[in-house]
C-alpha positions in Angstrom: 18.9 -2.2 9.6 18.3 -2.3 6.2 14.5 -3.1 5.0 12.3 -3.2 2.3 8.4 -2.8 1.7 5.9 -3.8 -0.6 2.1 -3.7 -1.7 -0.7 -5.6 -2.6 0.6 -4.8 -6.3 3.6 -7.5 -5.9 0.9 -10.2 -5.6 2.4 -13.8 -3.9 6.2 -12.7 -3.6 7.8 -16.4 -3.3 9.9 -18.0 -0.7 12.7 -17.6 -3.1 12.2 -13.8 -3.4 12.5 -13.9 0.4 15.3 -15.8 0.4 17.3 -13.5 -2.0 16.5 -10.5 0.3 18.4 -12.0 3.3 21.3 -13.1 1.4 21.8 -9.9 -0.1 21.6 -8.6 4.0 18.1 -7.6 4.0 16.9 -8.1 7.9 13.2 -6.8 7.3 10.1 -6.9 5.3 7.1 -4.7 5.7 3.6 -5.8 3.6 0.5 -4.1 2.7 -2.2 -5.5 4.6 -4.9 -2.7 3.8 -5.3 -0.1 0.5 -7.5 1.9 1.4 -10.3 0.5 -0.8 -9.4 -3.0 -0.8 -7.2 -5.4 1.6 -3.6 -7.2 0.2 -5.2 -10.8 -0.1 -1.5 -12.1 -0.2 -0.2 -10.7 2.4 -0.9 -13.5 4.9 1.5 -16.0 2.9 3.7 -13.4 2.1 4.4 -12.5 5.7 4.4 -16.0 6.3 7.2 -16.8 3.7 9.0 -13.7 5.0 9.2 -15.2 8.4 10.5 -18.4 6.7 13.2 -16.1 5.0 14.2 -15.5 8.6 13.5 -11.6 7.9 11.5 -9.4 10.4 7.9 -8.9 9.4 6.1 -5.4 10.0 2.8 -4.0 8.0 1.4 -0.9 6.7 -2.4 0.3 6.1 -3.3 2.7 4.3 -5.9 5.4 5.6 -8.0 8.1 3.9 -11.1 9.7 4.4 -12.8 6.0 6.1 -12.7 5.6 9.6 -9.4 4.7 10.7 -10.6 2.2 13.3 -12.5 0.6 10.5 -8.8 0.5 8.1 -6.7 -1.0 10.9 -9.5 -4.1 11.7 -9.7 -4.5 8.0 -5.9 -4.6 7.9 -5.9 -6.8 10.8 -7.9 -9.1 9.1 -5.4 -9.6 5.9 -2.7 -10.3 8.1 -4.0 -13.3 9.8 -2.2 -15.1 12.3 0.7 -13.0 11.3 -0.7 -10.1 13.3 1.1 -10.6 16.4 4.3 -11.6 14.9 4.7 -8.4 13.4 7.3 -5.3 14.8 4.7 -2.8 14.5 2.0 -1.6 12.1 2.6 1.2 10.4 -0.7 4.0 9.3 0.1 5.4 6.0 -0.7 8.9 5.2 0.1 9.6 2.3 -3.6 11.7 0.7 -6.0 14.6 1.7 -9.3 13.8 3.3 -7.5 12.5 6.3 -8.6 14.1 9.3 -6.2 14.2 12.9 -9.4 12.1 14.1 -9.0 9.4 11.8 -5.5 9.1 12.2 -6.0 9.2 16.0 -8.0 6.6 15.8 -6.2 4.6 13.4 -3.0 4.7 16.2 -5.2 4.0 18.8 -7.0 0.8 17.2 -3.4 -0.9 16.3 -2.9 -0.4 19.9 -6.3 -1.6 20.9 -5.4 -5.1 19.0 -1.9 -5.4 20.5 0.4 -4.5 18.2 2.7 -0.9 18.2 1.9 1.8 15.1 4.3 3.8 13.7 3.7 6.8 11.1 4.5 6.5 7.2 4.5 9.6 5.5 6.4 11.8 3.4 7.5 14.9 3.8 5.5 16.2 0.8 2.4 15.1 2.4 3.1 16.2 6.1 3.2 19.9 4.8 0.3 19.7 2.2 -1.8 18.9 6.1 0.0 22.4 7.5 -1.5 24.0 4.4 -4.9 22.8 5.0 -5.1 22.6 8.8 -2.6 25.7 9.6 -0.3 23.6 11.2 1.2 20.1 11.9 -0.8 17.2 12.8 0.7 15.8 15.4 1.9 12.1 15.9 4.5 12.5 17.9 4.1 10.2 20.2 5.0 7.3 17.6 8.1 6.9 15.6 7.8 8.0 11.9 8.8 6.2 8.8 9.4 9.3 6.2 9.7 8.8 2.7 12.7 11.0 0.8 14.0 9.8 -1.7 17.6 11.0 -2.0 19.1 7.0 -1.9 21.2 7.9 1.4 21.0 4.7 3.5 20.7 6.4 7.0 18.1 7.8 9.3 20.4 11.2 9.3 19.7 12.9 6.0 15.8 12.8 6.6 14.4 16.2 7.0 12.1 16.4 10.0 9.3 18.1 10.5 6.7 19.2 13.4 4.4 16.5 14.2 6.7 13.6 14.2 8.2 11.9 16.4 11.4 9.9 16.6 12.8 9.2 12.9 13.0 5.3 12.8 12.5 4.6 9.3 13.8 6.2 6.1 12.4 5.5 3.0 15.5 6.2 0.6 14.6 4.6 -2.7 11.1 4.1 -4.2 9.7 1.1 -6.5 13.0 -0.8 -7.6 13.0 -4.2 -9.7 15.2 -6.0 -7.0 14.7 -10.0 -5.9 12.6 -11.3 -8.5 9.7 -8.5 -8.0 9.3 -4.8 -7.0 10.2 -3.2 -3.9 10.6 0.3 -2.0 14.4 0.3 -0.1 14.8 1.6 3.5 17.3 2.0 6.5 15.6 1.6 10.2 17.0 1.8 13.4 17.3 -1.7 14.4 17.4 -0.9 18.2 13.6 0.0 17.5 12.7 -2.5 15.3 14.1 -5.3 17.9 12.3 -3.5 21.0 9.2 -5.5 20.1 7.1 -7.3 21.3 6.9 -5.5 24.5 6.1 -7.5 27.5 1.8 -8.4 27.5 -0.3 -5.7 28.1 -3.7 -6.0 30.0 -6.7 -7.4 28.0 -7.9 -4.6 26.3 -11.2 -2.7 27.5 -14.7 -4.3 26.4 -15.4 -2.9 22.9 -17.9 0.1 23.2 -20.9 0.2 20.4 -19.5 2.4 18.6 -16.3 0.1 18.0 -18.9 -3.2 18.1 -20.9 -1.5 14.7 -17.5 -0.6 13.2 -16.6 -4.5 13.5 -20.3 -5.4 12.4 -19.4 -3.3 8.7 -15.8 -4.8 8.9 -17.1 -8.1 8.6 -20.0 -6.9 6.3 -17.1 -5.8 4.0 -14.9 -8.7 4.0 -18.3 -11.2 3.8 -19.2 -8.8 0.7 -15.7 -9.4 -1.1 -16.1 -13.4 -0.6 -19.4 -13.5 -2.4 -18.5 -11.6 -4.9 -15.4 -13.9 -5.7 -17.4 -16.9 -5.2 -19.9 -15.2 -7.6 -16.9 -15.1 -9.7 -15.7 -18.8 -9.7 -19.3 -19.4 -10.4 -19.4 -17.7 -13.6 -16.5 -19.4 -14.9 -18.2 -22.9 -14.8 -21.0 -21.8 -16.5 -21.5 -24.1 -19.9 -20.5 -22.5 -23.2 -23.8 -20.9 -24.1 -25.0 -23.2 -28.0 -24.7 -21.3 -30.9 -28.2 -20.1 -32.5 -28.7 -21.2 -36.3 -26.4 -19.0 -38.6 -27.9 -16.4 -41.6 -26.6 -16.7 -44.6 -23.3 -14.7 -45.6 -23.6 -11.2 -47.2 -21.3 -10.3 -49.8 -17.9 -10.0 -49.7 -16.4 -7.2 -49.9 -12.7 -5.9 -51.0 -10.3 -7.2 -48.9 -8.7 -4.4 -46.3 -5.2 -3.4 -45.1 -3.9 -4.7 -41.8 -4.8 -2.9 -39.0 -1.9 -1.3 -37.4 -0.9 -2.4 -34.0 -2.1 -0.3 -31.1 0.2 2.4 -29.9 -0.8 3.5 -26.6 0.9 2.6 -23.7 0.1 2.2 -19.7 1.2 2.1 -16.8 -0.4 1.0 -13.2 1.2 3.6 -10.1 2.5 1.7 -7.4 3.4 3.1 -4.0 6.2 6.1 -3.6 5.5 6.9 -7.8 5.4 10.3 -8.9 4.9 11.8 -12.0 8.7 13.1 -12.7 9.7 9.6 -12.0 7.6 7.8 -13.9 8.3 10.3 -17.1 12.0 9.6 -16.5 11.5 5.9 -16.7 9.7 6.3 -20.1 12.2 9.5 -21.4 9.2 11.7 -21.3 11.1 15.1 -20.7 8.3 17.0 -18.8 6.3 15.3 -16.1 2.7 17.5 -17.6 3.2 15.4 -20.9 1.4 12.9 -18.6 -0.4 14.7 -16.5 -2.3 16.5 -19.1 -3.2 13.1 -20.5 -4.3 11.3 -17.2 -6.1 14.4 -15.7 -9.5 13.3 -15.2 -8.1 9.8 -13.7 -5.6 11.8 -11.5 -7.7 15.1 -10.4 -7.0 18.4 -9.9 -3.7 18.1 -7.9 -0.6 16.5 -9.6 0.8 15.7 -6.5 -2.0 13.5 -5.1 -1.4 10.1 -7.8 -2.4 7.4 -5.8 -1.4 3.5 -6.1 -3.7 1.6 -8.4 -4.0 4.4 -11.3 -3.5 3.0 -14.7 -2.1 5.7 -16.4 -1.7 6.8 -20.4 1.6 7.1 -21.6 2.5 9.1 -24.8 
């Protein structure tokens, strides 16, 4: 089954952009629902105009050193009334600081609120956690979604690794201009994908107080994020402040050249970047070009860009 996936980043992907996956055979669509510092505030229409598309609807969220519990109600959250309508939630592990309890817990509370979890990952990442933790986490109870990015359009080319369990996702191809925004391409095994919903669990258990605080500081966080846009809104009505009485003009001066026009260019990471790829996208011959410029935004470890960094181009 082919699929494709995108973040927060896209913004409000239209109905049209929908539309042109499915003609083009596109059968799924997986959104961002949480960032790890911040939820996808479109992903509720988008998810909704993907179901319009007639596509298959899934979601990802994002963990790092947080509680995971925490990540997946925040994530639930974003997606709305979408949440049950989805094929799975996927936990995406994609930096250091996350812990095998945080991803347990991350599984456990997708399962908790009724919906399946899946792993995202990439290989890359996988073994950076047997470096640190002298072996594999492992997550093999779930099926893994496993970013490599060799643009084979099967589930057979993916190298596996310890720790994961069935390979129903492969993400082949990273952020492509395709459909009238930006998407990541991948092949799933539809047999999987169209196994869900299974039939309805039992109500889950009452919520301890551990889990009862965590939901307090959810909604703590999501009230915070609505005052501060409301704060926001508010600022923009504010009348023009009037203009205090004017001195009088100094002297004029000789007149100067034109400045010349800035130089310096950007660029914002989005998810599956790395540094090789985005120096072969601007002809920069050698990835460190960049990172040498960008190291204090991207830290110690070249490896570990993360979605959101605007970086300096030369």
């Amino acid at each position: 089954m082919r699929a494709v996936d995108y973040s927060k980043y896209q913004g409000a992907v239209s109905l049209e952009s929908h539309l042109s996956m499915r003609r083009d055979g596109i059968e799924a669509v997986i959104v961002g629902l949480w960032h790890g510092l911040d939820a996808n505030r479109y992903a509720l229409g988008c998810l909704q105009r993907g179901r319009q598309a007639d596509l298959l609807t899934g979601g990802y969220i994002v963990v790092n050193s947080q509680p995971g519990r925490l990540a997946v109600q925040l994530g639930r959250e974003a997606a709305g009334s979408e949440w049950e309508r989805l094929f799975g939630v996927a936990i995406d592990v994609e930096i250091r600081g996350v812990t095998e309890t945080i991803l347990t817990d991350a599984f456990a509370e997708v399962e908790r609120l009724g919906q399946r979890p899946f792993l995202y990952t990439g290989n890359w990442f996988w073994d950076i956690w047997r470096t640190e933790l002298g072996r594999y986490p492992d997550a093999s109870r779930y099926g893994a979604w496993v970013a490599v990015y060799n643009g084979i359009a099967d589930l057979a080319s993916v190298p596996p690794r310890p720790g994961y369990g069935p390979i129903i996702g492969h993400q082949y191809r990273g952020s492509t201009a395709a459909y009238g925004t930006t998407v990541d391409f991948n092949v799933f095994d539809a047999a999987w994908v169209k196994a869900w919903p299974q039939p309805p669990a039992a109500p889950p258990a009452p919520a301890s107080p551990e889990e009862v605080l965590m939901g307090k500081i959810a909604d703590q966080f999501a009230q915070l994020g609505r005052e501060v846009e409301a704060q926001i809104e508010q600022a923009k009505t504010l009348p023009t402040p009037i203009p205090g009485p004017q001195g009088p003009a100094g002297p004029a001066g000789p007149a100067g050249t034109s400045a010349p026009a800035p130089t310096q260019r950007t660029y914002t990471v989005v998810s599956g970047d790395t540094l090789s790829g985005i120096a072969a996208k601007f002809g920069i011959a050698d990835w460190r070009t960049i990172y040498n410029l960008n190291k204090a935004t991207i830290g110690a470890d070249p490896n570990l860009i993360q979605p959101g960094m605007v970086l300096v181009i030369p």
